[in-house]
C-alpha positions as CSV (number, residue, x, y, z in Angstrom):
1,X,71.0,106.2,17.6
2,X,73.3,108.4,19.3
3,X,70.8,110.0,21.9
4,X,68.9,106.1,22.5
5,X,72.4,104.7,23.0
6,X,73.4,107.9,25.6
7,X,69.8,107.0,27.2
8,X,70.7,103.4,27.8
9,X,73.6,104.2,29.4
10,X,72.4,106.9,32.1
11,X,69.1,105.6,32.6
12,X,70.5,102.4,34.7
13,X,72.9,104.0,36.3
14,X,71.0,106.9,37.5
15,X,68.1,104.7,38.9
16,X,70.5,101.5,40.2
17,X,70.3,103.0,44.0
18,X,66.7,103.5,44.4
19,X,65.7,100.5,42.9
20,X,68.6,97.9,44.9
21,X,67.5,95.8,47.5
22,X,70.8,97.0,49.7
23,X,69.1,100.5,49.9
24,X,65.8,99.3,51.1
25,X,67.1,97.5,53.9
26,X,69.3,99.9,54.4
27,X,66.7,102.4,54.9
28,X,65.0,100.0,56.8
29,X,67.1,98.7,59.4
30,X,67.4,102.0,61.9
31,X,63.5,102.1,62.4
32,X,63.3,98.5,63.2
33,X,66.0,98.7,65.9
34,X,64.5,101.7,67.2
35,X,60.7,99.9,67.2
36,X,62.7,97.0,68.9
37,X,64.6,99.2,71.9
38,X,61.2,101.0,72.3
39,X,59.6,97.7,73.3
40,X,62.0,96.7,75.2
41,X,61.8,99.7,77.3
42,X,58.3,99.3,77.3
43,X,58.3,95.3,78.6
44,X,61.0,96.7,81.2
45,X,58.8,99.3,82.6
46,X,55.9,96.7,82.9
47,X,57.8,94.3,84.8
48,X,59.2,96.7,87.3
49,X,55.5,98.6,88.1
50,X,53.7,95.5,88.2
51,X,55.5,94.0,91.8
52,X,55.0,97.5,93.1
53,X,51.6,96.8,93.8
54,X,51.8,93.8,96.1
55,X,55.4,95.3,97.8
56,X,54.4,96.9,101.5
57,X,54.9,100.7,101.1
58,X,58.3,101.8,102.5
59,X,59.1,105.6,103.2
60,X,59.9,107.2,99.9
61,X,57.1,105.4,97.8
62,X,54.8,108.1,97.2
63,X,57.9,110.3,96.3
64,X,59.2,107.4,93.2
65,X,54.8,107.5,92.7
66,X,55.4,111.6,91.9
67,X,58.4,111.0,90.2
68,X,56.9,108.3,87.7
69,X,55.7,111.2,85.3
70,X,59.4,111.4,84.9
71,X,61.1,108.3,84.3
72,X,63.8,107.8,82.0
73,X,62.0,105.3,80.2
74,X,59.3,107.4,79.2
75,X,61.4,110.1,78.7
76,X,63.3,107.4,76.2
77,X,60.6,106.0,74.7
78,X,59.4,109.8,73.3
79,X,62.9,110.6,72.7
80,X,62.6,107.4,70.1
81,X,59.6,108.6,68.7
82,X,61.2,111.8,67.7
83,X,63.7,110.1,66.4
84,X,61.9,107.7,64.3
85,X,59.6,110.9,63.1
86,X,62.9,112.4,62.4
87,X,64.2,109.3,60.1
88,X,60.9,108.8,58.4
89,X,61.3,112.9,57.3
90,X,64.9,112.4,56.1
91,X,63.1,109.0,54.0
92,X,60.9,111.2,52.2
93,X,62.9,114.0,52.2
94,X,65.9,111.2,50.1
95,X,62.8,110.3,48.2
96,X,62.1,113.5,46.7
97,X,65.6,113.9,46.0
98,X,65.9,111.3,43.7
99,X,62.3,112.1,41.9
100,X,63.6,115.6,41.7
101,X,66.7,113.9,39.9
102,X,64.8,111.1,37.6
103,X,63.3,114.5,36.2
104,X,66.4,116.4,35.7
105,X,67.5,113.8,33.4
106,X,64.6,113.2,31.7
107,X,64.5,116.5,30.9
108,X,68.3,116.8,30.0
109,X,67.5,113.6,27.6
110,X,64.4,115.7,26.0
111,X,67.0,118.3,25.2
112,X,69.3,116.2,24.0
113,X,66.6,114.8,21.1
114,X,65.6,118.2,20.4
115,X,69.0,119.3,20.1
116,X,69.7,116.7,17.5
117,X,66.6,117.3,15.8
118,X,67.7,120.7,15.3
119,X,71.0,119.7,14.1
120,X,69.7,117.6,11.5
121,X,67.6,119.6,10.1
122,X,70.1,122.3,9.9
123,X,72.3,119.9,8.5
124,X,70.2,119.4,5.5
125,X,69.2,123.3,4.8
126,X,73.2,123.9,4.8
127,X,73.3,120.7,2.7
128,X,70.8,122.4,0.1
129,X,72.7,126.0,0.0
130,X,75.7,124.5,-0.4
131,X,74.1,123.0,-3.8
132,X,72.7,126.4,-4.6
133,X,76.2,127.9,-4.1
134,X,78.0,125.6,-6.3
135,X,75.1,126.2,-9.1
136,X,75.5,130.1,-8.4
137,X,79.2,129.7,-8.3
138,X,79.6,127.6,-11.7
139,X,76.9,129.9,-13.8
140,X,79.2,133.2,-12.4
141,X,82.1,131.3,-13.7
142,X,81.1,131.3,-16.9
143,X,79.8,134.8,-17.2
144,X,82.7,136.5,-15.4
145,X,85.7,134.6,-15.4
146,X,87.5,137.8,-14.4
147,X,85.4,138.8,-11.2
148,X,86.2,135.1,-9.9
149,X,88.3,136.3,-7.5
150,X,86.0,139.3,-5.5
151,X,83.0,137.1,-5.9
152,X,85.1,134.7,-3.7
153,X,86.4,136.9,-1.2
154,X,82.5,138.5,-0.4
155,X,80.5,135.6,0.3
156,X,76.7,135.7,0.5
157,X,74.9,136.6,4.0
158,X,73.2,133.6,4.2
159,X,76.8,131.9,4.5
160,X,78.3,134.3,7.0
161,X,75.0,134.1,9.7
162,X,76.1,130.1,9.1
163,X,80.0,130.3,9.5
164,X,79.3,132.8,12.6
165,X,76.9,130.1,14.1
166,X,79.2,126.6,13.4
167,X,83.2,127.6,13.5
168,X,84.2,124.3,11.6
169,X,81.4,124.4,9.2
170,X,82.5,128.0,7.9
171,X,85.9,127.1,7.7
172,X,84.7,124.3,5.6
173,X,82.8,126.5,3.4
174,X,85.4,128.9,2.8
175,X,87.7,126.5,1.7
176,X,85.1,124.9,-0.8
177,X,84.4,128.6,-2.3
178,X,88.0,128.8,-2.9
179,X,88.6,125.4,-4.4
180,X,85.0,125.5,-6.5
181,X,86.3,129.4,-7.3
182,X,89.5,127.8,-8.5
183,X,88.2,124.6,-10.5
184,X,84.6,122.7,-10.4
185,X,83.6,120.8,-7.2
186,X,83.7,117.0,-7.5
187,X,81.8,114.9,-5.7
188,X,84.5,113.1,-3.6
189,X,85.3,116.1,-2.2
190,X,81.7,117.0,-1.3
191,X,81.6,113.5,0.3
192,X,84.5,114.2,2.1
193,X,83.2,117.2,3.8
194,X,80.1,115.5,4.6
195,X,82.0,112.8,6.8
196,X,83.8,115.3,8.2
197,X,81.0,117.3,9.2
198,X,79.1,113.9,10.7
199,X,83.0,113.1,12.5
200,X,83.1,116.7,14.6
201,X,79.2,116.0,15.3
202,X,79.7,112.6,16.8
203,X,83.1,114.2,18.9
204,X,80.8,116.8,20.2
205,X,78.2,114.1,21.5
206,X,80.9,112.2,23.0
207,X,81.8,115.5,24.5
208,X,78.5,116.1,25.9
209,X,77.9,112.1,27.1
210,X,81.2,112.0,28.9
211,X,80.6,115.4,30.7
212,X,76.9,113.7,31.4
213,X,78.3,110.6,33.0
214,X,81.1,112.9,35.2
215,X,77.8,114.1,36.5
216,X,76.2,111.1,37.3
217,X,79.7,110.0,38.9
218,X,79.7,113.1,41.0
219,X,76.1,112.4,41.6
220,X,76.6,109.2,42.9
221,X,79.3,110.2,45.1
222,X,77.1,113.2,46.7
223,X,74.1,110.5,47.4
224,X,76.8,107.7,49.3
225,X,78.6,110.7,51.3
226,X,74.8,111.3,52.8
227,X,73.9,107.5,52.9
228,X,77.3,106.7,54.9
229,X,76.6,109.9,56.8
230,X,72.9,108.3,57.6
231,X,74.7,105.2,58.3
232,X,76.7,107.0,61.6
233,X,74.2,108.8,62.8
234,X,71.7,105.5,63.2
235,X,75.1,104.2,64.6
236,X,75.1,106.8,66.9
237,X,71.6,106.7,67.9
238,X,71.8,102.9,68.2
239,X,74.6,103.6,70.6
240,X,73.2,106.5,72.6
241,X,70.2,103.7,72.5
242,X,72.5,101.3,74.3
243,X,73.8,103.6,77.0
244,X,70.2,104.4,77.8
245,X,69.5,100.9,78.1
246,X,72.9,100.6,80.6
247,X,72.1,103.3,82.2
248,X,68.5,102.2,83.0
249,X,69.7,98.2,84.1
250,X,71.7,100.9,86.3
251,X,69.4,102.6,87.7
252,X,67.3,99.7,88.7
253,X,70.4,97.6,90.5
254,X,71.1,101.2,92.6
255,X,67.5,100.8,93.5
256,X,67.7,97.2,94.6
257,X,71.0,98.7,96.6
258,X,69.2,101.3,98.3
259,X,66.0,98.8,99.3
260,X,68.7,96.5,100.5
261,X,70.7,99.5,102.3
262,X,67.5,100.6,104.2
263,X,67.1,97.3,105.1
264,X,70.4,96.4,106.7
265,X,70.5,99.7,108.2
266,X,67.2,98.9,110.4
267,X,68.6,95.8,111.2
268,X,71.9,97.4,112.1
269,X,70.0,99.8,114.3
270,X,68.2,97.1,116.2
271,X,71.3,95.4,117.1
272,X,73.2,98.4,117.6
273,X,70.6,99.3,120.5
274,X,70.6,96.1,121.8
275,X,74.4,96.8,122.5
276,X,74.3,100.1,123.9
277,X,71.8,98.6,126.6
278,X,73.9,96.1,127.4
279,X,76.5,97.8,127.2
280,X,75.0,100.5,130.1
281,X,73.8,97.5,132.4
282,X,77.7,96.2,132.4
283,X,79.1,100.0,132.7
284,X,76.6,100.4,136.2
285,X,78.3,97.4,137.3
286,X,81.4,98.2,136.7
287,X,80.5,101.7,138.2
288,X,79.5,99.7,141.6
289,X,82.8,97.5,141.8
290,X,84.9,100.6,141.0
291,X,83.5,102.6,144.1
292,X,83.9,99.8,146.2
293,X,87.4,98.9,145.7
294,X,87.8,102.6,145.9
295,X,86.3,103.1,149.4
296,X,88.8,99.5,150.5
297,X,91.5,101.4,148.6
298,X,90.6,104.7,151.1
299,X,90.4,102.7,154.2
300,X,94.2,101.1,153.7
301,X,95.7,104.2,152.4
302,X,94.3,106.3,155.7
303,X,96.0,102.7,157.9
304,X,98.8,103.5,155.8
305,X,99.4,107.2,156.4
306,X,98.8,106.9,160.2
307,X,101.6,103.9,160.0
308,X,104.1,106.3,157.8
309,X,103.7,109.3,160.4
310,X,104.4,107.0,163.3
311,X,108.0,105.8,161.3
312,X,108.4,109.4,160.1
313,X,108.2,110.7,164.2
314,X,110.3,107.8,164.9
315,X,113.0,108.7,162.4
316,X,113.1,112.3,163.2
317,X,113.5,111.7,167.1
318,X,116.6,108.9,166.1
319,X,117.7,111.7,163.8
320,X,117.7,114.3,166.6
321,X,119.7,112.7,168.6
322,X,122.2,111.3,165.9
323,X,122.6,115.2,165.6
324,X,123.2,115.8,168.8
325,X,125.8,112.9,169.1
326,X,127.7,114.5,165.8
327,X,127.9,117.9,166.9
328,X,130.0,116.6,169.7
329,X,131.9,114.9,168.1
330,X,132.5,117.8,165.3
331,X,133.1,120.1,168.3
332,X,136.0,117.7,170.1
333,X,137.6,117.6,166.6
334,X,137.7,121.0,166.0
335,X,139.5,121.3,169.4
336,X,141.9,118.4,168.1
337,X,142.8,120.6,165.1
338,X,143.5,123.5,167.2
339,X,145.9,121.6,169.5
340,X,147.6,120.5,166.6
341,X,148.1,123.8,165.2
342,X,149.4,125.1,168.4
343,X,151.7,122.1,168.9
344,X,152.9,122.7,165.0
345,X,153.3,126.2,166.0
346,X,155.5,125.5,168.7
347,X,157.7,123.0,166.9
348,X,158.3,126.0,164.0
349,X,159.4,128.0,167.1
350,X,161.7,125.4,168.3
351,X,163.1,124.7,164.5
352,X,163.4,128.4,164.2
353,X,165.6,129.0,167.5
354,X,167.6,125.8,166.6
355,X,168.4,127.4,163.2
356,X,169.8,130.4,164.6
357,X,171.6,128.4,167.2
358,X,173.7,126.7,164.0
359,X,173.3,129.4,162.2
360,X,175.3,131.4,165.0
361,X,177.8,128.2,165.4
362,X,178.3,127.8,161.6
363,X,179.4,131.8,161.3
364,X,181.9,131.2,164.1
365,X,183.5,128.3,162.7
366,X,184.0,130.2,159.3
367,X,186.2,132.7,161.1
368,X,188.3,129.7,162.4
369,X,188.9,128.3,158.9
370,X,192.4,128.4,157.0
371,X,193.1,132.0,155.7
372,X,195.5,131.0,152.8
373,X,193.0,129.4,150.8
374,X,189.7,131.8,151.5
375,X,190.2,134.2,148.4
376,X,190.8,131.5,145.9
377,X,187.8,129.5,147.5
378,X,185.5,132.5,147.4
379,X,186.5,133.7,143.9
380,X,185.3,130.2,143.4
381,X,182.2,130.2,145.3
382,X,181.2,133.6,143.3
383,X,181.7,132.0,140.0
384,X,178.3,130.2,140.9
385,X,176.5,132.4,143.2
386,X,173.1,131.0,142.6
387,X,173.7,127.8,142.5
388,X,175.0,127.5,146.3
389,X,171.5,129.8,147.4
390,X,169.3,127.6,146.0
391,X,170.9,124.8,147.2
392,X,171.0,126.8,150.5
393,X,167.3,127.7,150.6
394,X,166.1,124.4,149.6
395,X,167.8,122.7,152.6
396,X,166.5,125.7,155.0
397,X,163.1,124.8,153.7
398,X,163.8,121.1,154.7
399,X,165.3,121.7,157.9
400,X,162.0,124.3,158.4
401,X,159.4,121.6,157.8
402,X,160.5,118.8,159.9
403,X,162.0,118.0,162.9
404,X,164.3,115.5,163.9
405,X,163.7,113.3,166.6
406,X,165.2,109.8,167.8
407,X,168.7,110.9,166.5
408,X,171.6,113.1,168.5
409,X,171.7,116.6,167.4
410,X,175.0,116.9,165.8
411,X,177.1,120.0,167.0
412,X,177.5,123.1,165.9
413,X,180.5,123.2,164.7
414,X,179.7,119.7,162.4
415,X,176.4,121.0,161.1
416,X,178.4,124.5,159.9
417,X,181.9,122.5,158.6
418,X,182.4,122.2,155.5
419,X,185.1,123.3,152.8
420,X,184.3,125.4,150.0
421,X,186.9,123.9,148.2
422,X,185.0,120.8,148.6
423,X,182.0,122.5,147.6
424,X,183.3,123.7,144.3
425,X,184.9,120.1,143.6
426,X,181.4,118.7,144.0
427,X,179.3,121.3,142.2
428,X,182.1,120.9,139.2
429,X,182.0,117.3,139.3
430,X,178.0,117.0,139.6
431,X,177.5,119.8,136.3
432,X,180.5,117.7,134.5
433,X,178.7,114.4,134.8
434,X,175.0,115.3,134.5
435,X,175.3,118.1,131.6
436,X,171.8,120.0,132.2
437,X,170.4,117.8,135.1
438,X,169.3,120.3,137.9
439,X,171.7,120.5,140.6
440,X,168.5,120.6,143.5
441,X,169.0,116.6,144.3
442,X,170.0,115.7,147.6
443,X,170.5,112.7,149.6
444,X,166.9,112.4,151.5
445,X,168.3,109.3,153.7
446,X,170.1,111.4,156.1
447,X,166.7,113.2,157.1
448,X,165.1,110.6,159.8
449,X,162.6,111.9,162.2
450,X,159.1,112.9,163.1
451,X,156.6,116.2,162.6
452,X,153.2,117.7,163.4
453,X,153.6,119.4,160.4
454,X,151.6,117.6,157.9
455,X,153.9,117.8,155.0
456,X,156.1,116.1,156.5
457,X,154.6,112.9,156.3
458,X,155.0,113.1,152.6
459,X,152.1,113.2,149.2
460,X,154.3,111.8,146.8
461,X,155.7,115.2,145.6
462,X,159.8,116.1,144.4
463,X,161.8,117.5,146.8
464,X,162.6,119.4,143.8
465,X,158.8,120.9,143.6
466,X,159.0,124.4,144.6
467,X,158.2,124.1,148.8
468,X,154.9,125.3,150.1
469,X,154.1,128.6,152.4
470,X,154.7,128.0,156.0
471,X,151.1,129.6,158.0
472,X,152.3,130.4,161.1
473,X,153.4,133.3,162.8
474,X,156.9,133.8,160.8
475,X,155.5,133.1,157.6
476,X,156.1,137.0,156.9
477,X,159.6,136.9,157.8
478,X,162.2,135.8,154.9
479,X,163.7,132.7,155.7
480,X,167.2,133.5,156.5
481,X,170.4,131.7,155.1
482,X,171.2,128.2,156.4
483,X,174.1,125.9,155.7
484,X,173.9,122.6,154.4
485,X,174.1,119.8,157.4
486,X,176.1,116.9,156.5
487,X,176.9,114.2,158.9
């Protein structure tokens, strides 16, 4: 009962994916898409060589006629029927897979029986010495009650080759020797041992069934890792089916392209020529008007050139004589400027003789003066020596550059009079009143007259300005002491 029901179980279970209508169809399916691309390549190929016939031949035809040998759909449609070669291999080669299985456990169940068979029969044989071993065991008993104990511990050889052969069983055994050695057997216990012995039989078929169905399991799991592994690869190839497909519908538009390319580019030519002649007539006529507006252009600029060289000769003869006309005029200028450097060169001569004419009258009248009052007037007068000789040479350097005229000459002895005393009180009074002013102011509304020398007619510049070189003759000479003239 135990190996039927162990039977039932992995029979089913073993033969549930050959004999499911999922697996057919599942074994099914990648030839039928690959049949049904093939035709379609096929139908495709058809329709595109049969307008090839009636088409006018264009350059490149007999090239795509060489090439045909080569297409991609020919080359896809043997690729297919490799593959489909390739599947129906991998069908058979599943096929004999699971025959080769179906007899594996056919033959596992055959041992299985035979295993049992065996068991059972030594089952009864151990059944049948253990009733000989209780007989043997009682009659010894009762002859030697005193050797009880070594007949116990040496058991027969027949026992031993069957304790060495089951483990439980001898233990079993062992302890019924010492319990029949002990008292009689009784039934019960004999029962007893038999149940046992049926329990550890039926634990060691469970043993073997579960380890049998792990198999199966892993079985099972081997043969839908290489079903889902079919599975992608017709995925694949039903993919790599559908790029071919693109690719080809590709193909054929760049085709269309190019036919359409070629013939826009003739037609493009044809224009394009048309232009370039037209395009050389207008460039001739534009050539034509060119040179003649260049030859009128010639004419008016040789008219043009004679005209400008008439003004030019015009213009240098008025120049000429606009030259000649301002030499003259530079030459009487230059004669102007000399007679006014002699006449300024006479009027310093003048200036200088009348300087030493009051020079002369001023020394005079000094020696006339009061005598009382000199020392204390020139200890005075040398408590600010330089002071009084600036103020000296700056009024020599007045009288120098101009010369009075319109005005009486005062005399000598006017022009050279004046009190030191006088002279101190004023200096005194000037440094007491204007702190650090400089004492070189003078009155400039006494001085009334005309000169030829130019600085006389005034630049806007300080009397108090350091006074300019004299060129003349006595510029070398050092301008000689002169008193103050006061009217």
């Amino acid at each position: 009962m135990d190996a039927a029901s162990a039977s039932s179980r992995i029979d089913p279970r073993a033969l549930c994916g050959s004999s499911g209508s999922g697996s057919a169809l599942f074994f099914l399916l990648p030839p039928c898409i690959i049949l049904f691309a093939i035709d379609i390549a096929f139908r495709n190929s058809r329709r595109l060589g049969a307008p090839t016939d009636t088409k006018v031949p264009i350059e490149g035809e007999e090239e795509e006629s060489s090439i045909s040998a080569d297409h991609p759909l020919k080359r896809l449609a043997s690729k297919a029927q490799q593959i489909l070669t390739n599947f129906r291999e991998v069908d058979r080669q599943m096929r004999w897979n699971e025959a080769m299985q179906k007899h594996s456990l056919s033959q596992e169940l055959r041992r299985h029986r035979r295993t049992r068979m065996t068991r059972s029969c030594s089952d009864s044989v151990v059944e049948s010495l253990r009733a000989a071993q209780r007989n043997a065991s009682a009659f010894s008993s009762s002859l030697r009650p005193s050797s009880s104990s070594s007949s116990s511990s040496t058991p027969s050889p027949k026992s031993s080759s069957f304790s060495s052969s089951s483990p439980s069983l001898s233990s079993s055994v062992s302890s019924g020797k010492a319990s029949a050695a002990s008292s009689p057997i009784s039934p019960a216990f004999s029962g007893l041992c038999d149940r046992l012995l049926q329990a550890n039989r039926v634990w060691k078929k469970d043993a073997e069934i579960k380890s049998l169905e792990r198999s199966v399991k892993s079985e099972k799991k081997a043969r839908g890792s290489t079903a889902f592994k079919s599975f992608c690869d017709n995925l694949l190839l039903s993919n790599q089916l559908w790029k071919k497909q693109r690719e080809v519908e590709e193909l054929k538009e760049e085709r269309d392209r190019v036919k359409r390319a070629r013939v826009d580019g003739i037609t493009h030519a044809a224009k394009q020529m048309a232009l370039d002649v037209q395009k050389e007539q207008m460039i001739e006529e534009f050539v034509k008007d060119v040179l003649r507006e260049a030859e009128a252009d010639r004419k008016a600029l040789v008219d043009l050139k004679e005209a400008h060289e008439k003004e030019i000769t015009e213009m240098v003869a008025e120049w000429q004589k606009e030259q000649k006309r301002t030499r003259r005029e530079i030459e009487q200028l230059r004669l102007a400027q000399a007679t006014k450097g002699l006449e300024q060169e006479m009027s310093n001569e003048l200036e200088d003789r009348l300087f030493e004419q009051i020079r002369q009258g001023s020394e005079n009248s000094k020696e006339e003066e009061d005598l009382a009052g000199l020392d204390q007037d020139v200890q005075e007068i040398d408590y600010y020596p330089s002071d009084v000789e600036t103020y000296l040479e700056e009024m020599s350097t007045m009288s120098s550059s101009s010369t009075c005229v319109g005005t009486p000459s005062p005399s000598p002895y006017k022009r050279a009079h004046f009190q030191k005393s006088n002279i101190y009180g004023k200096r005194r009074d000037s440094f007491s009143s204007e702190g650090s002013s400089s004492p070189r102011k003078f009155d400039r509304e006494d001085y009334v007259g005309f000169s030829f020398n130019p600085l006389f007619f005034g630049d806007g510049q300080d009397p108090v300005s350091p006074p300019r070189s004299r060129k003349d003759s006595s510029a070398g000479r050092p301008t000689p002491l002169r008193a103050v003239w006061r009217p």
